[in-house]
VEXMAR-770475 format. One record per residue (C-alpha): residue in one letter; x, y, z. Coordinates in Angstrom, 2 decimals, m for minus. Each point is the difference from the previous one (the first is absolute). Layout:
VEXMAR-770475
node aa: A	x: X	y: Y	z: Z .
...
//
This chain:
VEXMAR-770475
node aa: X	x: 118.65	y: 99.66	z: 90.81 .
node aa: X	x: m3.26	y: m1.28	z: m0.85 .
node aa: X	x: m1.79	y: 1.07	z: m3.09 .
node aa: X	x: m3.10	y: m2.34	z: m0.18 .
node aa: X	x: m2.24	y: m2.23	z: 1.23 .
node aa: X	x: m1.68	y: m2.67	z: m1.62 .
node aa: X	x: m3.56	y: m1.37	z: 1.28 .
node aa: X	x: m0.67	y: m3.42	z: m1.26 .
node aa: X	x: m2.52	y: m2.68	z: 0.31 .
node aa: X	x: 1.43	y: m3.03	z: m0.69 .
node aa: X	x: m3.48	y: m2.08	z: m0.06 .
node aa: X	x: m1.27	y: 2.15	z: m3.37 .
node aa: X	x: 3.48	y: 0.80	z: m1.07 .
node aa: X	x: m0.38	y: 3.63	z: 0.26 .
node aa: X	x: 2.11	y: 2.62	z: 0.89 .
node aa: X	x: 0.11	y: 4.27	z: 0.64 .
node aa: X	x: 3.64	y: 1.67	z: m0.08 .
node aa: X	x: m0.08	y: 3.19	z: 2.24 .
node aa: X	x: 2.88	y: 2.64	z: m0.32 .
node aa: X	x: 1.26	y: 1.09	z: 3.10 .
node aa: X	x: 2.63	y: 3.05	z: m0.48 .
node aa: X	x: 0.87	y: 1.31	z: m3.52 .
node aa: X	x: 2.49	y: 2.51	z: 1.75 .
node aa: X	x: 3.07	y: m1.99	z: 0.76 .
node aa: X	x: 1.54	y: m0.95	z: 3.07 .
node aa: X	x: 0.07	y: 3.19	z: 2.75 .
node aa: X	x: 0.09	y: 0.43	z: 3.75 .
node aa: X	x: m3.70	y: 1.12	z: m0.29 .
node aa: X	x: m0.74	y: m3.34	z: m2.46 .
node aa: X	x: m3.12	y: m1.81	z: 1.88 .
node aa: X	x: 1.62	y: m3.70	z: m0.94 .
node aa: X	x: 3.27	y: m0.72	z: 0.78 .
node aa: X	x: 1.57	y: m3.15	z: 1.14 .
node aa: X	x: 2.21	y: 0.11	z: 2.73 .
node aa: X	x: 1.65	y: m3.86	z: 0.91 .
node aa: X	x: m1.78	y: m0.04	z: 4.08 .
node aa: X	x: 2.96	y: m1.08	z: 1.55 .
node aa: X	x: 1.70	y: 3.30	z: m1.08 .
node aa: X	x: m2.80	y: 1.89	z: 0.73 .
node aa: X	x: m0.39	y: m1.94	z: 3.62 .
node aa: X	x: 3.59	y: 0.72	z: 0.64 .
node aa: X	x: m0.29	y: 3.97	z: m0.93 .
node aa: X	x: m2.81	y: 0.10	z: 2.94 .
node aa: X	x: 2.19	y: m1.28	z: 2.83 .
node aa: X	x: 2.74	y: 2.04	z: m0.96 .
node aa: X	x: m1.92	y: 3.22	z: 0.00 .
node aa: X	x: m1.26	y: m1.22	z: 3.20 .
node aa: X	x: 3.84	y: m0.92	z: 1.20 .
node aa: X	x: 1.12	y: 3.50	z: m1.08 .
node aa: X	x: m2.93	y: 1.92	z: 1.68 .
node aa: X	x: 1.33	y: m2.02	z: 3.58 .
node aa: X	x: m1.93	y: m3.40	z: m0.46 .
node aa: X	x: 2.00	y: m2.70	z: 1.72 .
node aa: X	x: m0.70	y: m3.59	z: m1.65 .
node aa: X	x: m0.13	y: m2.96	z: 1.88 .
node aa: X	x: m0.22	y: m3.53	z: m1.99 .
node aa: X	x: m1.21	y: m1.87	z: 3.46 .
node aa: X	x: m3.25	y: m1.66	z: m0.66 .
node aa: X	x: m3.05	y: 1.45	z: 1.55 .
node aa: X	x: m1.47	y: m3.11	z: 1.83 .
node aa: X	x: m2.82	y: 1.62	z: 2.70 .
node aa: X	x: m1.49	y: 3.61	z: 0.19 .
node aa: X	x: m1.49	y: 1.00	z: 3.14 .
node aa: X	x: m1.58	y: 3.82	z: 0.40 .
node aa: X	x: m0.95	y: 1.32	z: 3.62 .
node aa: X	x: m0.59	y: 3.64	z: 1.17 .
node aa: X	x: 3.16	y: 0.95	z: 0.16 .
node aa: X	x: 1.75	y: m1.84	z: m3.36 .
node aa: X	x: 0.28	y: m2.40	z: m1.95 .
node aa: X	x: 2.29	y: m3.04	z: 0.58 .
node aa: X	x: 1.69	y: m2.07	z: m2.69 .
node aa: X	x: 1.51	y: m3.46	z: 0.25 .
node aa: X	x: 2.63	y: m0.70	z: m2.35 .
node aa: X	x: 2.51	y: m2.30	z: m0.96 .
node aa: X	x: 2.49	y: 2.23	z: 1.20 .
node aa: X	x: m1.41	y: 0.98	z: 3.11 .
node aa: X	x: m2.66	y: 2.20	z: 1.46 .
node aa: X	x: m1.11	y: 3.64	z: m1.36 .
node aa: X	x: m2.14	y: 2.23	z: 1.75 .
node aa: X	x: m1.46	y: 3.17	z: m2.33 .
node aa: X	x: m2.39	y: 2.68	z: 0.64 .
node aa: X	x: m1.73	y: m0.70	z: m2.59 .
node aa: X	x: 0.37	y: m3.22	z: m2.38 .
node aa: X	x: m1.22	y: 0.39	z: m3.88 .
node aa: X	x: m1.80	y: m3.05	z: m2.17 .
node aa: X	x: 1.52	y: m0.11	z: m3.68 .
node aa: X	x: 0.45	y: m3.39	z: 0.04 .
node aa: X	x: m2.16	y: m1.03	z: m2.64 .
node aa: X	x: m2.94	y: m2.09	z: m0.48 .
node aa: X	x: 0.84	y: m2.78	z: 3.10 .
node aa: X	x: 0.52	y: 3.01	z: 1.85 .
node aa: X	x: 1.11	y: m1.12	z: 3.89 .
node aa: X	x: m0.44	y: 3.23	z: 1.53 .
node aa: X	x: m3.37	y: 0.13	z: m1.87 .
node aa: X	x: m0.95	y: m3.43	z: 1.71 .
node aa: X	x: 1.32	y: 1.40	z: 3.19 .
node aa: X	x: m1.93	y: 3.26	z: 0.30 .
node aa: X	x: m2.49	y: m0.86	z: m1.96 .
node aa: X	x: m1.65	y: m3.37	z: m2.24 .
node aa: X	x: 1.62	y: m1.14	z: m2.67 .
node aa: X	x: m1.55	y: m0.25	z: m3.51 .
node aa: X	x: m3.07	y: m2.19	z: m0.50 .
node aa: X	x: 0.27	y: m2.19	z: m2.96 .
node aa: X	x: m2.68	y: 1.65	z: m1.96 .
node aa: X	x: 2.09	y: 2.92	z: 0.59 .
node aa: X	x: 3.29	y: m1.08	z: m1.96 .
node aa: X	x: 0.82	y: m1.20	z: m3.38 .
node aa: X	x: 2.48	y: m2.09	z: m1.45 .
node aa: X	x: 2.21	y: 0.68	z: m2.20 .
node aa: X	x: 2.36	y: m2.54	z: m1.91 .
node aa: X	x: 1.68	y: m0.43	z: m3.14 .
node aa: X	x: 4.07	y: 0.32	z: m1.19 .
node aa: X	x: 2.36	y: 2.09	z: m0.72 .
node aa: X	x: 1.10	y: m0.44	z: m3.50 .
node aa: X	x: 4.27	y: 0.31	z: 0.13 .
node aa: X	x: 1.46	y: 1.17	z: m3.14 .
node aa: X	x: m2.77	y: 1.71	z: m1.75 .
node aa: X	x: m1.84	y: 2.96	z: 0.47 .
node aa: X	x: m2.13	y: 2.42	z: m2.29 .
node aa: X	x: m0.87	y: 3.56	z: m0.29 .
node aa: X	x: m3.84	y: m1.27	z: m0.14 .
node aa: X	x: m2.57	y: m0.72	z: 3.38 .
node aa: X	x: m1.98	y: m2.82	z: m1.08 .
node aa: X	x: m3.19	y: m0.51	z: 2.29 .
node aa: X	x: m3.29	y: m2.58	z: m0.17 .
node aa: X	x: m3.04	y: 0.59	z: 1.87 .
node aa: X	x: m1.41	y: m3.30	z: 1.87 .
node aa: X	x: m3.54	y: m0.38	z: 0.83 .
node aa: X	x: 0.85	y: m3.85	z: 1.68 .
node aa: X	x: 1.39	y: 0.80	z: 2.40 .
node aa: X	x: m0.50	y: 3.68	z: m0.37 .
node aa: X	x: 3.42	y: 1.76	z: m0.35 .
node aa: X	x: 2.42	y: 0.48	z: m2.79 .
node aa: X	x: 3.45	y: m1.49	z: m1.55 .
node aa: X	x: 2.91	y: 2.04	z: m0.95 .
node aa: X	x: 3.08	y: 0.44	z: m1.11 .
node aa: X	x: 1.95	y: 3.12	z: 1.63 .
node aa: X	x: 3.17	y: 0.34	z: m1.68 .
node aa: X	x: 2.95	y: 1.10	z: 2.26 .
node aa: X	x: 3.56	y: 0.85	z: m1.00 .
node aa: X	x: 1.45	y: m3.77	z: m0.38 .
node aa: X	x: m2.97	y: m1.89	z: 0.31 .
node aa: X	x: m3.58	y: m0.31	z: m0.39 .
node aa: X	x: m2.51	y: m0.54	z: 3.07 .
node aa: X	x: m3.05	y: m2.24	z: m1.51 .
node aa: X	x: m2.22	y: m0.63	z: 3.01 .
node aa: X	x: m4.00	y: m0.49	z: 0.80 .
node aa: X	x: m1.76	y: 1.31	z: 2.77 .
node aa: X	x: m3.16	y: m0.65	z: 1.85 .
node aa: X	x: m1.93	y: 0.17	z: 3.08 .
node aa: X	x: 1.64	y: m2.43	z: 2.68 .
node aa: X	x: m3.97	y: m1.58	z: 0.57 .
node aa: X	x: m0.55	y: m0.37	z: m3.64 .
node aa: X	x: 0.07	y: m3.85	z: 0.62 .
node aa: X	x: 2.89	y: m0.20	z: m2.36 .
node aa: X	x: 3.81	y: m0.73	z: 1.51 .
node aa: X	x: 3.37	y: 1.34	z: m1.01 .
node aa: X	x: 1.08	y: m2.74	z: m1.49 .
node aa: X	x: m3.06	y: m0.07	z: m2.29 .
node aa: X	x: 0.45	y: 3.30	z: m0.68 .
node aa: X	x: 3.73	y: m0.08	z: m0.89 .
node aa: X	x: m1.04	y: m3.29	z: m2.54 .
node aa: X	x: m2.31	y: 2.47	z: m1.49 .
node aa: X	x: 2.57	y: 2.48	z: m0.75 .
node aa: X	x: 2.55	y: m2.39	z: m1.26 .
node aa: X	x: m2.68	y: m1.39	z: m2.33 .
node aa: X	x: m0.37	y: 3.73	z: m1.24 .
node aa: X	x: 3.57	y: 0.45	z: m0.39 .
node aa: X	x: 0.04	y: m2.88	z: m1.80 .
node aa: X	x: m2.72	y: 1.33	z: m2.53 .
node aa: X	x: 1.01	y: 3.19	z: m0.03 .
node aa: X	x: 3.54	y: m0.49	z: m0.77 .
node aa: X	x: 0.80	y: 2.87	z: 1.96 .
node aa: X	x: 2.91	y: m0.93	z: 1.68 .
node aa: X	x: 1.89	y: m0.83	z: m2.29 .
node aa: X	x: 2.11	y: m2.66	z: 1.22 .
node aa: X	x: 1.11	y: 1.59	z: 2.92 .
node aa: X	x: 0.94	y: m1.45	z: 3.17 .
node aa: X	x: m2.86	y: m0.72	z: 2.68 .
node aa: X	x: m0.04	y: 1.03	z: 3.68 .
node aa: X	x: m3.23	y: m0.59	z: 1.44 .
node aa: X	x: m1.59	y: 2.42	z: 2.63 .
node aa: X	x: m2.92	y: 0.38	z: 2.25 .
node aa: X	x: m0.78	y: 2.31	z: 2.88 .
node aa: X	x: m3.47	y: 1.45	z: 1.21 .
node aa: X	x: m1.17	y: 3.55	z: m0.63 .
node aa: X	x: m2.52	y: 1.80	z: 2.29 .
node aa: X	x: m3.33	y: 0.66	z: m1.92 .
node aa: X	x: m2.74	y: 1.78	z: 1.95 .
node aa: X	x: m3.65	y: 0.54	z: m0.49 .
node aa: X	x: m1.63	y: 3.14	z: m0.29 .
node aa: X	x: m0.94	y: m0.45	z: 3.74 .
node aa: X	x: 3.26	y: m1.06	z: 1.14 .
node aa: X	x: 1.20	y: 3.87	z: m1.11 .
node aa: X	x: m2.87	y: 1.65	z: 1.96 .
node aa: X	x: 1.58	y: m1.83	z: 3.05 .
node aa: X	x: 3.45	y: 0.09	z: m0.17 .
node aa: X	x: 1.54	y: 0.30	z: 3.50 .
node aa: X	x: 3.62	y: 0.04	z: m0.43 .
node aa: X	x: 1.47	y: 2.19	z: 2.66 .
node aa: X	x: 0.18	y: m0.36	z: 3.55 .
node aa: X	x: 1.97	y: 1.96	z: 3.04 .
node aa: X	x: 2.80	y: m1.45	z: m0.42 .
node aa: X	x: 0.00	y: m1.44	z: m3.62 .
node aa: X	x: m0.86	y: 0.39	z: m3.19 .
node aa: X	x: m0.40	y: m1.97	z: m3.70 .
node aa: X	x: 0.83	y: 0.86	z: m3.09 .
node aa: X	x: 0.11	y: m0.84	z: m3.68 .
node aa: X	x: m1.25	y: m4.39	z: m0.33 .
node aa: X	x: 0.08	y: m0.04	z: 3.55 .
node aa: X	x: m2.52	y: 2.29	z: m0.03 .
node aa: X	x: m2.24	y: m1.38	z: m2.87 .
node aa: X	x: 0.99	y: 2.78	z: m2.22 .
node aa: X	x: m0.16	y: m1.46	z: m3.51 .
node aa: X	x: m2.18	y: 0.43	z: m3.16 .
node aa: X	x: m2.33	y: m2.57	z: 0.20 .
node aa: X	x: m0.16	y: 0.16	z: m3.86 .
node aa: X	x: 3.70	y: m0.14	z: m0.81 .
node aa: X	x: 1.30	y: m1.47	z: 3.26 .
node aa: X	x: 2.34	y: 2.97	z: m0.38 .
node aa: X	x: 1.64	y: 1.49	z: 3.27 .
node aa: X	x: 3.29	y: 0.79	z: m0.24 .
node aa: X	x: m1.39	y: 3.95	z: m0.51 .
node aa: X	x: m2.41	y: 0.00	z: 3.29 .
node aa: X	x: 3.33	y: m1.56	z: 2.15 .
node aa: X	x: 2.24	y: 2.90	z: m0.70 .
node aa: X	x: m3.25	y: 2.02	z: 0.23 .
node aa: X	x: m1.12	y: m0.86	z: 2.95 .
node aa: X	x: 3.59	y: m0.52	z: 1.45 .
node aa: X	x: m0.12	y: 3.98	z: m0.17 .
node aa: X	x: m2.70	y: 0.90	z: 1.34 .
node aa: X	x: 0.94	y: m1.87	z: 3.29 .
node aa: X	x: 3.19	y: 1.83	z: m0.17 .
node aa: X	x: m1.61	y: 3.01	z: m0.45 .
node aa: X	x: m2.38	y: m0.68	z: 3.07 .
node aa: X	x: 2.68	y: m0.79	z: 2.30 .
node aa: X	x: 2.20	y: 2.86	z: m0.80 .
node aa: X	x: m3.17	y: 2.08	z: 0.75 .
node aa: X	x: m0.34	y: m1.20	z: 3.51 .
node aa: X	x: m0.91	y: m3.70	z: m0.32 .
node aa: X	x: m3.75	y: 0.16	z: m0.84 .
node aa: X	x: m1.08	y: m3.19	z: m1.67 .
node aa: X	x: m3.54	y: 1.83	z: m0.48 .
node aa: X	x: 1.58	y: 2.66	z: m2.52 .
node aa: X	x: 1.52	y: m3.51	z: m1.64 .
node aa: X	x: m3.31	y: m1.92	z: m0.30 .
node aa: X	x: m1.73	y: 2.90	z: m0.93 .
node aa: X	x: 3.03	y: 0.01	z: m3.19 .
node aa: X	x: m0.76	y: m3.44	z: m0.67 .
node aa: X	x: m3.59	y: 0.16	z: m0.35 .
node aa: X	x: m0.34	y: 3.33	z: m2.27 .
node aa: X	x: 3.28	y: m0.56	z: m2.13 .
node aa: X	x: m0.35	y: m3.61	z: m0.65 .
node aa: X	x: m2.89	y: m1.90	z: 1.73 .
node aa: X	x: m2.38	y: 1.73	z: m1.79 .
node aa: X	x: 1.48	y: m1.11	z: m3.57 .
node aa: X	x: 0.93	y: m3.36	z: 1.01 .
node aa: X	x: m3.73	y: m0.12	z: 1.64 .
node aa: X	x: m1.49	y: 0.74	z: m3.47 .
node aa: X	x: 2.19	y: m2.26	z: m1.79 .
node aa: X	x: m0.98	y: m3.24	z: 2.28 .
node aa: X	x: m3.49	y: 1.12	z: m1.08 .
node aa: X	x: 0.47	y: 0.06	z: m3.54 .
node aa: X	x: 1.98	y: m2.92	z: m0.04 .
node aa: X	x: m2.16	y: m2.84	z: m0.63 .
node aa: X	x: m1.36	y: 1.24	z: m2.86 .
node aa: X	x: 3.77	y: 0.06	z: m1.28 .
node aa: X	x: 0.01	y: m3.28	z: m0.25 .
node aa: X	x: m3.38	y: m0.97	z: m1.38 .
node aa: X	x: m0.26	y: m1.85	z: m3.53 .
node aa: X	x: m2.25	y: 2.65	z: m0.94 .
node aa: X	x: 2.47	y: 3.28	z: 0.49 .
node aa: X	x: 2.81	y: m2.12	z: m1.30 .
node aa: X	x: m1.39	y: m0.63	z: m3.21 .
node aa: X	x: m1.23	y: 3.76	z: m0.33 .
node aa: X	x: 3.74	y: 1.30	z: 1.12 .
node aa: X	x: 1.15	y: m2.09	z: m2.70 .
node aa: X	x: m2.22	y: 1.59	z: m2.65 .
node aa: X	x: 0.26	y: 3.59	z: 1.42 .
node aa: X	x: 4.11	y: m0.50	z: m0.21 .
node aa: X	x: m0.11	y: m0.75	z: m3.59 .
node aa: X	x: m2.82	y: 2.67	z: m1.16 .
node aa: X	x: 0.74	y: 2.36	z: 2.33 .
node aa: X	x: 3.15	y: 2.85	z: 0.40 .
node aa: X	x: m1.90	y: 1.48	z: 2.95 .
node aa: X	x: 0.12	y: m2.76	z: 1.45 .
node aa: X	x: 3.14	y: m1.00	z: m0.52 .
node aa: X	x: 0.93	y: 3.27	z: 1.32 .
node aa: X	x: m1.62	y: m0.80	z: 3.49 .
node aa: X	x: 1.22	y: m3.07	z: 0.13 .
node aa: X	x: 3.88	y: 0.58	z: m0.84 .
node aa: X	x: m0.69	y: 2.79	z: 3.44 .
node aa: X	x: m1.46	y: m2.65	z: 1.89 .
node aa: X	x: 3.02	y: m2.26	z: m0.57 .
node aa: X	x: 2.49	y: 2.74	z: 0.65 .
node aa: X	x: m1.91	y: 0.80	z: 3.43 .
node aa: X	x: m0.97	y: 4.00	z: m1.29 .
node aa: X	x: m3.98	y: m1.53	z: m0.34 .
node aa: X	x: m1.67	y: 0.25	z: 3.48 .
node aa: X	x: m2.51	y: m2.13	z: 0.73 .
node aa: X	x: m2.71	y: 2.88	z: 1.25 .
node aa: X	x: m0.04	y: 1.11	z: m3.95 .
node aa: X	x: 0.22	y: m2.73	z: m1.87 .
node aa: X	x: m3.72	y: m0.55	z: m0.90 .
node aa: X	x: m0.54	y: 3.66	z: m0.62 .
node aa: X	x: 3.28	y: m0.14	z: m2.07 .
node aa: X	x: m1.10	y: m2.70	z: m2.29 .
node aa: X	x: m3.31	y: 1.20	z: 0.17 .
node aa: X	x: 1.72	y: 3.17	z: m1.72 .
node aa: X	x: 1.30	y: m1.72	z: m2.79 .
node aa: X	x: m1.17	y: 0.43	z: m3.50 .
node aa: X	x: m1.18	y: m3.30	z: m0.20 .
node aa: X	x: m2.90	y: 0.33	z: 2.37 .
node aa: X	x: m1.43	y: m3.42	z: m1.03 .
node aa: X	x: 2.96	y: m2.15	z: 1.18 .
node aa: X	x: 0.53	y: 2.17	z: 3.29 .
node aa: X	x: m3.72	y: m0.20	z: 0.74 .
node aa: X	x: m0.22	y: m3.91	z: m0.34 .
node aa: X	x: 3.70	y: 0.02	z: 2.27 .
node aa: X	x: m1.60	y: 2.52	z: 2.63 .
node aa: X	x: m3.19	y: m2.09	z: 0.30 .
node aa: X	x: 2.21	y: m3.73	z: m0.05 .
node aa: X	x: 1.69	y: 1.36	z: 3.26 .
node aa: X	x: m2.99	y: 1.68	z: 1.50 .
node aa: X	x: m2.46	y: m3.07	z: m0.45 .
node aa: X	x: 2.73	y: m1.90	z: 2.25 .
node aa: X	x: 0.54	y: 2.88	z: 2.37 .
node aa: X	x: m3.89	y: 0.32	z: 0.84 .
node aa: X	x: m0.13	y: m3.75	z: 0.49 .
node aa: X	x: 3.29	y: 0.00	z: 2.14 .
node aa: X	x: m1.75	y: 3.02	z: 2.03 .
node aa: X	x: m3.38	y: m0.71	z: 0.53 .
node aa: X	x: m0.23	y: m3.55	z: m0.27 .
node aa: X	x: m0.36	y: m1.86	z: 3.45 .
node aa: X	x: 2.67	y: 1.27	z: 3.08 .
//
């Protein structure tokens, strides 16, 4: 269970410590770690039991026509009525059916995973170069210490993964624990990237990274995959509609994600970092918001009005107007 998290900037040698969940460890508790293999292998065998049949062939071509889709595998051909994306950021039926990712529309994240220690603490920087953040999410044998940023920041992984073994280094934070490097990219969408998602088709359909469905902010989409993993379900039970799905996708989660690409710059600006910072230690409103924004219960289309309802009306205000000066350049600047 996770009971904190701990906002530091390492440049001024400051740091905010948020509690998450003062209630103890429930079903209903908002952060609990679950090890993601375990958690992967619960999905497929949910799927098994409700008549799922897995095939471990590689998927090497995907071709859709009127009447089905086609798939080329390692072990032979499949024909489907309809065929499914969820297969991540370097989606192939997403480059098949539709384009695949621009750069400017990924990020990459890199760091390692930390064997042999872990914590009941998240521990997260903000970056304004490149814009992004470090963290350190702990999971149940290990820690995952990682940086992310946009893919056409003009920085590379392996910059990026010096950076964060520099801040391990000063941080001390993993503790002498073995390191595993990783690296993989992460969709990360502008605002008018969600206003124009197109991810269904007759015959197919994307879902979850494969459809671009991931907090710009957080780079968080584990939630939107099973999400939107339903609601295609749910459409094709109904009578195979990928309208009713798209329309799902847009009101349930486009929307949110749509407002958090817009706010996101502003994130990650020297300015609002260095006022978070202060707000975190001065504030218990803000705390409060913050500890729901972690713990995903914060939505995005509140949050000003939230902080804006805080006692401290100063700190909000100068946060509200941080994000908005960026926002009304990002809007109305030149197209």
């Amino acid at each position: 269970m996770i009971r904190s998290a701990r906002f530091i900037d390492s440049r001024r040698g400051q740091s905010a410590f948020v509690l998450l969940d003062g209630h103890g460890a429930s079903a209903g508790s908002a952060l609990l770690v679950a090890s993601r293999a375990t958690f992967d292998a619960a999905l497929l065998a949910a799927a098994e039991r409700a008549g799922a049949v897995l095939d471990r062939s590689r998927v090497v071509n995907v071709t859709v026509e009127a009447s089905g889709a086609c798939l080329e595998t390692t072990g032979g051909r499949r024909r489907a009525a309809f065929v499914i994306g969820a297969d991540g950021a370097n989606s192939l039926v997403r480059r098949r059916v539709e384009t695949a990712f621009r750069r400017d529309q990924l990020s990459i994240a890199t760091g390692f995973f930390a064997h042999g220690v872990t914590s009941d603490e998240i521990v997260i920087e903000l970056t304004s170069d490149p814009p992004g953040y470090i963290w350190s999410f702990p999971r149940p044998d290990h820690l995952a210490v990682g940086i992310c940023a946009q893919a056409d920041a003009g920085v590379t992984a392996e910059a990026l993964r010096s950076r964060i073994a520099a801040w391990i280094t000063a941080t001390g934070i993993a503790g002498g624990g073995r390191l595993d490097p990783y690296s993989w990219p992460i969709p990360s969408l502008s605002a008018r990237d969600f206003d124009s998602l197109d991810l269904t088709g007759p015959r197919w359909g994307l879902v979850g990274d494969a459809a671009g469905l991931v907090d710009p902010i957080t780079r968080e989409g584990i939630y939107f995959a099973l999400a939107s993993g339903q609601w295609i379900a749910d459409a094709l039970i109904a009578g195979g509609s990928m309208s009713v799905y798209g329309s799902r996708v847009r009101d349930e989660a486009g929307s949110e994600l749509g407002r958090a690409a817009r706010l996101k710059a502003g994130f990650f600006r020297p300015p609002f970092i260095g006022l978070m910072m202060r707000a975190l230690q001065q504030s218990a409103g803000i705390r409060a918001v913050m500890a729901d924004l972690v713990a995903g219960r914060q939505p995005y289309a509140t949050l000003k009005w939230r902080l804006a309802k805080t006692l401290e009306v100063g700190l909000a205000w100068r946060a509200l107007r941080s994000v908005r000066l960026k926002e009304r350049v990002k809007d109305h600047g030149p197209k």
